[in-house]
C-alpha positions as CSV (number, residue, x, y, z in Angstrom):
1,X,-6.8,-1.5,11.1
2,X,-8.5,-1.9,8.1
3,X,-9.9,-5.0,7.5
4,X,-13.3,-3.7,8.7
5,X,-13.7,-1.8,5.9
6,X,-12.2,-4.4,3.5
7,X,-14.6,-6.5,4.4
8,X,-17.7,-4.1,3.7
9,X,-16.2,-3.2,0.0
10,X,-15.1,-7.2,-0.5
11,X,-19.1,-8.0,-0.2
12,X,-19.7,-4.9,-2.9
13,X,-17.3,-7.1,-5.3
14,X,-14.4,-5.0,-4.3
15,X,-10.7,-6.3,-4.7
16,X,-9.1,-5.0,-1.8
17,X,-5.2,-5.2,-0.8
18,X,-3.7,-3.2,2.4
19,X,-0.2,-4.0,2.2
20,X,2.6,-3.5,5.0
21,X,4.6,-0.8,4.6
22,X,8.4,-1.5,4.1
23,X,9.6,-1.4,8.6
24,X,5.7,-2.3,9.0
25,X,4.3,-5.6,9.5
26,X,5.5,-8.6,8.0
27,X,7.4,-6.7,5.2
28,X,11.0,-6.3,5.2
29,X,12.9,-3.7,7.0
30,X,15.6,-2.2,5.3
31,X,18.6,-1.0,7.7
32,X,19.3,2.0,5.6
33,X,17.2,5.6,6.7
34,X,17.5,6.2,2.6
35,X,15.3,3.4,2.1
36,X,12.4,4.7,3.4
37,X,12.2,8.0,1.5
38,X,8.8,8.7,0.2
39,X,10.1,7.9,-3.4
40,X,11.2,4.6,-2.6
41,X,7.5,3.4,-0.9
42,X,5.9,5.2,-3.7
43,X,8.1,2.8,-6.1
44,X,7.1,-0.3,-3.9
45,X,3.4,0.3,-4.4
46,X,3.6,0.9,-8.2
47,X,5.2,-2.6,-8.2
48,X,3.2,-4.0,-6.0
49,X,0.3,-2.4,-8.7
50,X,2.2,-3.8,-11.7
51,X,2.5,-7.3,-9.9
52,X,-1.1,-7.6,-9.3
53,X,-2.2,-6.5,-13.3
54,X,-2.1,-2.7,-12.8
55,X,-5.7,-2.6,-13.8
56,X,-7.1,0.9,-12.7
57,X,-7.1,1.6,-8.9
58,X,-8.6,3.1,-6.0
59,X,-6.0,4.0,-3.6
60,X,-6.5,5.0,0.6
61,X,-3.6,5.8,2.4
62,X,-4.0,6.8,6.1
63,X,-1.1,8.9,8.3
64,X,2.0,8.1,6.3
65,X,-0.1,6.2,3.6
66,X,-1.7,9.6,2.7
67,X,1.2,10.9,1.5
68,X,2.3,7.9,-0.8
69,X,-1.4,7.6,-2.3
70,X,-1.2,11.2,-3.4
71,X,2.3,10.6,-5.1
């Protein structure tokens, strides 16, 4: 869904990730309903931030994303 608009901000010089939600994807899927509490996505992506240098950020989230960008 994104990766028209990756591209356009990749040829400004942009870094751009869009990961797969935990159920979503390629990404795991925890069996577990608990697991997929706001808190717990929110925690993946602050990993997922540290992992990658945790430099400063701009962060889109769209339907469910919104949410977890504004947390």
């Amino acid at each position: 869904m994104w990766r028209a608009q990756m591209e356009v901000f990749a040829s400004e010089g942009w870094h751009c990730i869009a990961p797969n939600m935990r159920g979503y994807g390629g990404s795991s899927a925890p069996a577990a309903s608990d697991a997929y509490a706001l808190k717990e996505i929110v925690e993946d992506m602050v990993e997922l931030h540290d992992h990658l240098s945790a430099r400063p950020a701009i962060w889109v989230g769209h339907d469910l994303g919104s949410p977890i960008v504004g947390r």
